[in-house]
ZAMARGU-4260 file (C-alpha; in steps of 0.2 Angstrom, whole numbers, plus 5000, padded with zeros to 4 digits):
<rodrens>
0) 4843/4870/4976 | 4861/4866/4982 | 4864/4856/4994 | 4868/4860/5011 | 4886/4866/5018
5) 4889/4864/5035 | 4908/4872/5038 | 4915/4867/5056 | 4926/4873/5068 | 4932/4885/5060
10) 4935/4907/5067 | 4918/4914/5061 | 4921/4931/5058 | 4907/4942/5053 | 4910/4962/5056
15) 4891/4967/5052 | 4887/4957/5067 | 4899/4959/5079 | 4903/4939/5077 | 4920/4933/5079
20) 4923/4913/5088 | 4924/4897/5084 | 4909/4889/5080 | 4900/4880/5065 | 4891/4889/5052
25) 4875/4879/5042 | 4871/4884/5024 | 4855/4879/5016 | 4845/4884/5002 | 4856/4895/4997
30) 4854/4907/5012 | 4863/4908/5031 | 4857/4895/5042 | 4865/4896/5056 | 4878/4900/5069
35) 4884/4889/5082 | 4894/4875/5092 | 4889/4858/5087 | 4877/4861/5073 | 4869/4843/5066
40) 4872/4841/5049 | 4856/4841/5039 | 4854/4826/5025 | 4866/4824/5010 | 4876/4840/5016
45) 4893/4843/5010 | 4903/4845/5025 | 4920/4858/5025 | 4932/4855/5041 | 4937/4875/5044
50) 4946/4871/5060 | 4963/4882/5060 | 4953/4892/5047 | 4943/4910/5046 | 4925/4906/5037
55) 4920/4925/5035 | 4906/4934/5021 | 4912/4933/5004 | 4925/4947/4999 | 4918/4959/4987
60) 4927/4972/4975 | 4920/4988/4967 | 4931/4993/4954 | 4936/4979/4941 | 4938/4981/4922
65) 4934/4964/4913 | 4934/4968/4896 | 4922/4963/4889 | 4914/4964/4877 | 4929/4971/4867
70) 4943/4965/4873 | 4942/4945/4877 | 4959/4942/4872 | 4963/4951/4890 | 4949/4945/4900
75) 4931/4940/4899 | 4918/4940/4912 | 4920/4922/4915 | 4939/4922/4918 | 4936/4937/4929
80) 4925/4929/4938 | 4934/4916/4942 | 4951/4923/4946 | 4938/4933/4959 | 4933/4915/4968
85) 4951/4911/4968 | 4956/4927/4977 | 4941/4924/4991 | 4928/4936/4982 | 4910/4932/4980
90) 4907/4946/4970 | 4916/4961/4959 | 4906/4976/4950 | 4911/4978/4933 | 4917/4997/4926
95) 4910/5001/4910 | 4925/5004/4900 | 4921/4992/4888 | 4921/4991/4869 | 4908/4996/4867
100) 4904/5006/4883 | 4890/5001/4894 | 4880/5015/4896 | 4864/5006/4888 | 4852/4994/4895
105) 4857/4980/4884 | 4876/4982/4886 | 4871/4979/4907 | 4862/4964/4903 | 4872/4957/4892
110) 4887/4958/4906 | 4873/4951/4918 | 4868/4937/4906 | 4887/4933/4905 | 4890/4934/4922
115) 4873/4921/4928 | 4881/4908/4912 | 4898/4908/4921 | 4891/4905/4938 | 4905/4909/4949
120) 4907/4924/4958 | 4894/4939/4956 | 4895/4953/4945 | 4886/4969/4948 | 4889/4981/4931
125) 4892/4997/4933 | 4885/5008/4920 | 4894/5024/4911 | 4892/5044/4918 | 4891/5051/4901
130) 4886/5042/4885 | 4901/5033/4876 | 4913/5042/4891 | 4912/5054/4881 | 4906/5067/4895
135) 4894/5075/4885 | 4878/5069/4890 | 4871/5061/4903 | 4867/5042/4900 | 4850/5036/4904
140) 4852/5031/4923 | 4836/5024/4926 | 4837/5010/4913 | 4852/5006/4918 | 4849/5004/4935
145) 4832/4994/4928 | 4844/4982/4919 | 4855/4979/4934 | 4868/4993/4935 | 4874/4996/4955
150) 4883/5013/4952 | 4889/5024/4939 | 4906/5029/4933 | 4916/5036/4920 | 4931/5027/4925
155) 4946/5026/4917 | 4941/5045/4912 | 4939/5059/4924 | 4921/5066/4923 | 4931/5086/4920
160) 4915/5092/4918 | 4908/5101/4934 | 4890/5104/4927 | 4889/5088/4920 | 4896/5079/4937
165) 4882/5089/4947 | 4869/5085/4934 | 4873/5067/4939 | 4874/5066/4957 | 4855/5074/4957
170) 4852/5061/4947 | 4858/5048/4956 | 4848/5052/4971 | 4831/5047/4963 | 4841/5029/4960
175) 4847/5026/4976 | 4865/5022/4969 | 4882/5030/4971 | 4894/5042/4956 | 4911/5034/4955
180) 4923/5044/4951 | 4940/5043/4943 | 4948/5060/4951 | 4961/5067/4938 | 4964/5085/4932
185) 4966/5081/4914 | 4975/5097/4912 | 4989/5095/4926 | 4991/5077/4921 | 4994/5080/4904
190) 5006/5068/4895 | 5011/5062/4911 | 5016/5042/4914 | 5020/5041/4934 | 5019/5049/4949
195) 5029/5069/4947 | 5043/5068/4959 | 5063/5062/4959 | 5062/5046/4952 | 5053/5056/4934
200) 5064/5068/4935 | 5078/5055/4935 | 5070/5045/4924 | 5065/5058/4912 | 5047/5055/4913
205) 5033/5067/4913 | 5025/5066/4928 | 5007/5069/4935 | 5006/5081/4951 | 4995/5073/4965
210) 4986/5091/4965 | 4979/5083/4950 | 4969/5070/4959 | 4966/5083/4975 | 4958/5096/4965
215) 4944/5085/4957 | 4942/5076/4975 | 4938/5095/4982 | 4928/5097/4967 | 4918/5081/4971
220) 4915/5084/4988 | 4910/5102/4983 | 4896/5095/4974 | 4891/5080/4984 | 4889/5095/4999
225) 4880/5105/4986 | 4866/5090/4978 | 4866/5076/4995 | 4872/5064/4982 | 4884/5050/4988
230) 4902/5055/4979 | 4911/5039/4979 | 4931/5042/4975 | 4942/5030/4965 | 4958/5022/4969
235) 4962/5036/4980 | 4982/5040/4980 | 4990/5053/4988 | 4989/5062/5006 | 4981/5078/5002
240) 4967/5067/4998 | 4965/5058/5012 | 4964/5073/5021 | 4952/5080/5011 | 4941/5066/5013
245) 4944/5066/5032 | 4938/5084/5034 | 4920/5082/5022 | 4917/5066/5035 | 4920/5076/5047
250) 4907/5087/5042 | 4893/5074/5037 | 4895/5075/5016 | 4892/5058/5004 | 4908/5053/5003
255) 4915/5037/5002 | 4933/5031/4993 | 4943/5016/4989 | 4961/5013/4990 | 4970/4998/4981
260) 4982/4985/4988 | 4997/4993/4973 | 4995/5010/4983 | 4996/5004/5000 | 5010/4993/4995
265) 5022/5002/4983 | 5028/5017/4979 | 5036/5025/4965 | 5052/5021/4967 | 5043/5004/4959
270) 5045/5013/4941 | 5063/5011/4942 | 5072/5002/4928 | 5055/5009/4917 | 5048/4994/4924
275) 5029/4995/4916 | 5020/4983/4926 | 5022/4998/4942 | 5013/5009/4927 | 4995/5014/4933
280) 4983/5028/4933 | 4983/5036/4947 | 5001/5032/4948 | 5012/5026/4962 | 5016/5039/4975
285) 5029/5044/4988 | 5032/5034/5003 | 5022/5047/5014 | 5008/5045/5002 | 5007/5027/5004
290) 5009/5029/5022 | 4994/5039/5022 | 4981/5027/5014 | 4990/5013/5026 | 4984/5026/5040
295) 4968/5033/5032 | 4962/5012/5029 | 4964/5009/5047 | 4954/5022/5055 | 4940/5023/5041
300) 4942/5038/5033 | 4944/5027/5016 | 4931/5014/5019 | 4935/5000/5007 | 4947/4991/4997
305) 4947/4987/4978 | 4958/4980/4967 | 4957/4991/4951 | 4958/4975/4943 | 4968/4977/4926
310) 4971/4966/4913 | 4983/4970/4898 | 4993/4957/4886 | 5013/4955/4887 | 5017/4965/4874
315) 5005/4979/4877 | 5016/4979/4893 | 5032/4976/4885 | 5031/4994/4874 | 5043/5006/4881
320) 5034/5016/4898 | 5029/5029/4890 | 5017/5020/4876 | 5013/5006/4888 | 4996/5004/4894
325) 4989/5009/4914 | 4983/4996/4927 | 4988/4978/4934 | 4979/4963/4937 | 4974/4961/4955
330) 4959/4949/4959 | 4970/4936/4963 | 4983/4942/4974 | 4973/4957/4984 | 4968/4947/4999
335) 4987/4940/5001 | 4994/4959/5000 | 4981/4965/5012 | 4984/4953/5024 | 5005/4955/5024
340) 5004/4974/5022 | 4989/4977/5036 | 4985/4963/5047 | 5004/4958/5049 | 5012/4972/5052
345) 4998/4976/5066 | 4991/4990/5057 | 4974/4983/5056 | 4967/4967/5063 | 4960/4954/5054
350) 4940/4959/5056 | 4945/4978/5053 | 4952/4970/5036 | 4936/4959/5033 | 4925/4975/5036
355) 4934/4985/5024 | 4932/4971/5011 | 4915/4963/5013 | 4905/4971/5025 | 4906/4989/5020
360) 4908/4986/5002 | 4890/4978/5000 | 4885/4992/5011 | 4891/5008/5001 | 4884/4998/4984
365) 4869/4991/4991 | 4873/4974/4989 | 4867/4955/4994 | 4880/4948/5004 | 4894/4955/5016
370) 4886/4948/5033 | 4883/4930/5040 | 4867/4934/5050 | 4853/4921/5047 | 4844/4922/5031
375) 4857/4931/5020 | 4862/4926/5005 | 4877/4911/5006 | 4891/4920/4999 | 4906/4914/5010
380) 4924/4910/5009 | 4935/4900/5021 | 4954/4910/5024 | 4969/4902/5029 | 4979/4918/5035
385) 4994/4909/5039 | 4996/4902/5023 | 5012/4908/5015 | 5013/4907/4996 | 5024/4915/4982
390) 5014/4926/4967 | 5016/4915/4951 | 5005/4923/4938 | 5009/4908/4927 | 4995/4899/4939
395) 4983/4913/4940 | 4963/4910/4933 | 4965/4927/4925 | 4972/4926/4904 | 4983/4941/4910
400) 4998/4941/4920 | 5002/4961/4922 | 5007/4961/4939 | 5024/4968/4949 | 5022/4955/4964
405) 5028/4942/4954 | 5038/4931/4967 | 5035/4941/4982 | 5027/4929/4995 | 5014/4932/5005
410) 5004/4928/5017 | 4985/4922/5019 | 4974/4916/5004 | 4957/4911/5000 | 4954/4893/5002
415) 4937/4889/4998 | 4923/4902/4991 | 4905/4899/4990 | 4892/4908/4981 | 4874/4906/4984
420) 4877/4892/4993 | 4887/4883/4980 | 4906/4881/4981 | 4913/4890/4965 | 4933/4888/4970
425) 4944/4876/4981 | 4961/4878/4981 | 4962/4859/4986 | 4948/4845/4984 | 4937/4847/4997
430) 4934/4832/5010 | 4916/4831/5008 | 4905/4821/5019 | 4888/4814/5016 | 4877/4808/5026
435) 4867/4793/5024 | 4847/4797/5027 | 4844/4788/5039 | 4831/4773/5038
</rodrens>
C-alpha cells in the first residue's frame, strides 16, 4: 500500500460536501482519512505543506482522444496520462476514435491494461455507438461496459442516425451509462472548416451554421424525453444550445453537456490570418456564443467542463486551413483557462469551478473519486490559484503541442496531483517529511 500523505494547512475545498476551510487532510491506504485541524501524522507518512494552497478532489475530464492504439506518433495513453497529472486531473475518459476503434471488449481492455502500466492518472475508455463508427450497428454495449467502458460515443462523428441513436439510449439504460454525443448535422455542415459568419465570409471559408449543432441537440433531447436514457451533449458551442438545454432541464429530461475552455475563451475571430491551431470541430463561435456558455457554466445548465483534448503533429497543422486537421491539445492548460476566464473575472468562484470539474464529472459518469469525504478513493491535487504562468507547449508532458495559447499567461495551476494515494506529478520536489517510529 503507499504510504500515508498527510497535506497541511492548506484551503480544503470539496463541493460534494459542502467542505471549504483550512484544515489538514490525512490519506492512507489509498483512501480519505480525514479532515481536520492538527491531524497527527501517522508513521513514515510523506508530509505536503498546502499552506497558501487549495487541496481539493482530483479534476476529471470526460472527453479526451489519446490516440492510441493508431496513432502514438501524436499521443499515447501514457503521455496523456501524464500531461493529465500535470494539469491537476486524476482521471480523463478516453473517446474511442482510435485506429482501430474501440468498440470491442479487447480494444477497452487493452486501453485499461495501458492505462494501470502507466500508473498516473486514471483512464476510464469510452467505448464506440456504432461498430467501427460506422453508424450502422449498434456495438455490443454490454461487453464493453463488462471490459470497463464508462459511456458510449461516436465522437468525432455525429450519430445522424435517429433510429440508431434511440436504439442506443434504450440500451444504455439496462448499463446504467450515459450516450455521448457529437451533435453536428452532416448535411448543414458540409465542407465547412469554421464557424459560418463574417470572418468565413471574409476569409473565404466555407462555414458550418450553428443550426447544425442545434438541430441534433433538439433531436437528442427528443429522444432522451422519448426512451429516459441519459443524453450527454458534446463540446456544446453555440446559444441556441444552451437554451435548448435549459428548457429540457427545465422540464426533467436526461440531459447533461459539456463545454470546453477554447469555447468559453475564444471566438472566431481566432481563425484570422488562417491560423489552424483555432481550427476545431464544433468550431469557434461569435462572441455572444461564447458569452452564453460563460453564462450557461455558471448557473448549471451546462454541468461540466472538458478539454476535448486533441493532439495532432506540426505539420498536420501547418496544411493550409482548409486541409488541416480539428482539435487542440488541452490537458495541460484547462485548469489555468478556467481559473483566468471564470473564477477571475468573478463569473464563478472557486468551488462553483471545482464542482463543474470534479464533483459533477464523476457524478454524471459514475466514477471513483470527485469528493474528499472519509473513505473515498485518494484522488487529490494541491492548486495554487495565484500562480501566474506563461503557456510554453515546448514544456508540456503531451508529444503534441497544437495549441493557440501559446504565450498567453494565466493564472492558477496544478501543483501537486495524487492518485490512489500516490503522488503521480509535482510541479516542484516535494518537502517530504518522515517520521521516525518512535522507540
Amino acid at each position: 500500500m503507499p504510504r500515508p500523505i498527510l497535506l497541511r494547512g492548506g484551503r480544503v475545498i470539496d463541493p460534494a460536501s459542502g467542505v471549504d476551510r483550512p484544515a489538514d487532510l490525512l490519506l492512507q491506504d489509498g483512501k480519505i482519512e480525514a479532515i481536520g485541524q492538527n491531524l497527527g501524522r501517522p508513521d513514515s507518512a510523506i508530509v505536503i505543506e498546502a499552506a497558501g494552497k487549495v487541496v481539493s478532489p482530483g479534476l476529471i475530464d470526460l472527453h479526451v482522444h489519446l490516440r492510441e492504439p493508431g496513432q502514438e506518433d501524436l499521443e499515447t495513453v501514457a503521455t496523456g496520462a501524464m500531461a493529465a497529472a500535470a494539469g491537476g486531473f486524476s482521471a480523463v475518459c478516453a473517446m474511442p476514435n482510435t485506429d482501430p476503434v474501440t468498440d470491442n471488449q479487447a480494444a477497452v481492455g487493452f486501453i485499461v491494461s495501458q492505462a494501470q502500466r502507466a500508473e498516473k492518472a486514471r483512464v476510464y475508455p469510452i467505448g464506440a455507438i456504432s461498430l467501427g463508427q460506422e453508424g450502422q450497428q449498434l456495438a455490443e454495449f454490454g461487453e464493453l461496459v463488462g471490459a470497463g467502458a464508462v459511456a458510449v460515443s461516436d465522437d468525432g462523428k455525429p450519430v445522424v442516425s435517429s433510429h440508431l441513436m434511440r436504439t442506443a439510449l434504450e440500451y444504455s439504460r439496462t448499463f446504467g451509462i450515459p450516450v455521448a454525443d457529437h451533435c453536428e448535422d452532416p448535411t448543414l455542415a458540409a465542407g465547412g472548416v469554421m464557424h459560418e459568419g463574417l470572418i468565413s465570409t471574409r476569409l473565404g471559408l466555407k462555414g458550418m451554421p450553428a443550426a447544425a449543432e442545434e438541430i441534433m441537440v433538439a433531436r437528442d433531447i427528443i429522444l432522451a424525453e422519448l426512451t429516459g436514457g441519459h443524453v450527454h451533449l458534446c463540446h456544446m458551442s453555440t446559444r441556441g444550445s444552451v437554451e435548448l438545454i435549459r428548457r429540457a432541464k427545465e422540464r426533467g429530461i436526461p440531459v447533461t453537456a459539456e463545454a470546453c475552455p477554447h469555447h468559453f475563451t475564444l471566438t472566431h475571430e481566432s481563425c484570422e490570418g488562417y491560423n489552424t491551431n483555432a481550427k476545431m470541430n464544433p468550431p469557434l463561435r461569435e462572441p455572444e456564443d461564447r458569452e452564453a456558455i460563460r453564462q450557461a457554466l455558471r448557473d448549471g445548465t451546462i454541468d461540466v467542463i472538458c478539454t476535448d483534448h486533441a493532439p495532432h503533429h506540426y505539420d498536420a497543422k501547418e496544411r493550409e486551413f482548409d486541409d488541416a486537421p480539428n482539435g487542440i491539445i488541452g490537458l495541460e492548460t484547462a485548469l489555468g483557462l478556467a481559473i483566468t476566464e471564470l473564477v477571475e473575472t468573478g463569473l464563478i468562484d472557486l468551488p462553483t469551478l471545482i464542482r463543474r470539474m470534479s464533483a459533477t464529472p464523476a457524478r454524471i459518469f459514475n466514477l471513483p473519486g470527485g469528493t474528499l469525504t472519509r473513505g473515498a478513493t485518494a484522488d487529490v491535487v494541491v492548486l495554487d490559484p495565484a500562480a501566474e504562468w506563461v503557456v510554453e507547449p515546448a514544456t508540456f508532458f503531451s508529444k503534441s503541442r497544437n495549441t493557440p495559447f501559446t504565450g498567453r499567461r494565466l493564472r492558477g495551476r496544478a501543483e501537486v496531483t495524487i492518485v490512489r494515494g500516490q503522488v503521480v506529478y509535482q510541479r516542484q520536489p516535494l518537502v517530504a517529511v518522515l517520521t521516525a517510529r518512535p522507540n
